[in-house]
C-alpha positions in Angstrom: 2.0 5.6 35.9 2.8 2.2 36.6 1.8 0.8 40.2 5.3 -0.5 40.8 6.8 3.3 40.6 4.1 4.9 42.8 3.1 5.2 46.5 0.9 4.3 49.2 -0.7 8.0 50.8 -1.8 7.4 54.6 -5.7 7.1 54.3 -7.5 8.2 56.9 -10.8 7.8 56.0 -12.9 10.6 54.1 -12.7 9.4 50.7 -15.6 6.3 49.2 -13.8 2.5 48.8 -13.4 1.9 45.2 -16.8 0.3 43.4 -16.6 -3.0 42.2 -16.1 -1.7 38.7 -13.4 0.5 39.2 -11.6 -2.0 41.2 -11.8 -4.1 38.1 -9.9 -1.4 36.4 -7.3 -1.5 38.3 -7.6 -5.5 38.8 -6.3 -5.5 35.4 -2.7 -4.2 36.2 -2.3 -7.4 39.2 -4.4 -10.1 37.1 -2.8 -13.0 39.4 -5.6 -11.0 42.2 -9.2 -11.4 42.8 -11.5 -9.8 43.9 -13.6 -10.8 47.4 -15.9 -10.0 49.9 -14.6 -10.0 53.1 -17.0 -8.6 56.5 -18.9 -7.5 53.9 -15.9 -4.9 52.4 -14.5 -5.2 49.0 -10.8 -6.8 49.5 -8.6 -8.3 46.6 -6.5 -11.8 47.7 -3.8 -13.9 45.9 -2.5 -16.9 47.1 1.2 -17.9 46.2 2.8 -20.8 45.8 6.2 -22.1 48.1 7.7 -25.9 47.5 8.2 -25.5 51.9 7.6 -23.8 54.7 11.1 -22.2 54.7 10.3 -20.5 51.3 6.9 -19.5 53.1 7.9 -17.9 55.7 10.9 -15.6 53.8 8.3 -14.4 51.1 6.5 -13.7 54.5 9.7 -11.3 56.1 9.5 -9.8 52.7 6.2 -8.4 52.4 6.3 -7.5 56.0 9.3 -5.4 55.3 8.0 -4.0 52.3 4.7 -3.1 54.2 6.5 -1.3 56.6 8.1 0.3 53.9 4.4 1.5 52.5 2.8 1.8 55.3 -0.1 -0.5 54.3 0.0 -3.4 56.0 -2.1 -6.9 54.3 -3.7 -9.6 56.0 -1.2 -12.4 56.0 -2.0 -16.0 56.5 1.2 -18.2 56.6 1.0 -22.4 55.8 3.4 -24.6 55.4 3.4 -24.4 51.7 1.5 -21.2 50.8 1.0 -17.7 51.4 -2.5 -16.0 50.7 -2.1 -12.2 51.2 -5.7 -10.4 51.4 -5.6 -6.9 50.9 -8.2 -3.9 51.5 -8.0 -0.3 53.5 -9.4 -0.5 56.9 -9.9 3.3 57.4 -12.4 3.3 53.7 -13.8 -0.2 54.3 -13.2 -0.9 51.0 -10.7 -1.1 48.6 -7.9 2.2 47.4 -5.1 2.6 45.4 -3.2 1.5 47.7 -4.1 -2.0 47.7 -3.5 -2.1 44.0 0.1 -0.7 44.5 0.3 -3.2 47.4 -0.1 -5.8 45.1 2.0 -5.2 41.9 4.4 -4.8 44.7 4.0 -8.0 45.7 3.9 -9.7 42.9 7.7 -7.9 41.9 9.1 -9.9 44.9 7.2 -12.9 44.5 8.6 -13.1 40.8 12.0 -12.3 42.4 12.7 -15.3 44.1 
């Protein structure tokens, strides 16, 4: 099923992060992400692109909404002219599923505007 039509679940912890190699897998349905370390946890990023901080900060009310939507919320770090969303499950320590559906979610409204 594509990532776009699923889900995030609530995690709370009790299941392994995804390995590097299956988070390549999945890596290949969002191939604007990558993959990084982050406090020593498996996390995927993506910065996007704005031509202001106007366009910045409404991609930003977007994925906030659609977080609270999910219920997984990304790291978010706003700049005048860019948006670089980092994504991993707290509860694991690692990356999930969810991060991947995160992202293809992401990317849908980022290609949207």
């Amino acid at each position: 099923m594509d990532l776009r039509e699923q889900k995030c679940k609530p995690c709370e912890g009790g299941v392994p992060p995804f390995t590097e190699e299956e988070a390549k897998e999945y890596l290949s349905e969002v191939p604007n992400w990558e993959i990084a370390q982050e406090n020593g946890r498996l996390c995927i990023r993506r910065t996007f692109k704005f031509k202001d901080f106007k366009g910045s900060w409404r991609f930003f009310d977007e994925v906030a909404a659609l977080a609270e939507d999910e219920g997984h919320h990304p790291d978010i770090l706003v700049r005048w002219n860019k948006v670089i969303i980092t994504l991993t499950t707290h509860a694991i320590k690692g990356l999930s599923i969810n991060d991947f559906i995160m992202a293809a979610k992401i990317d849908d409204l980022y290609e949207g505007l």
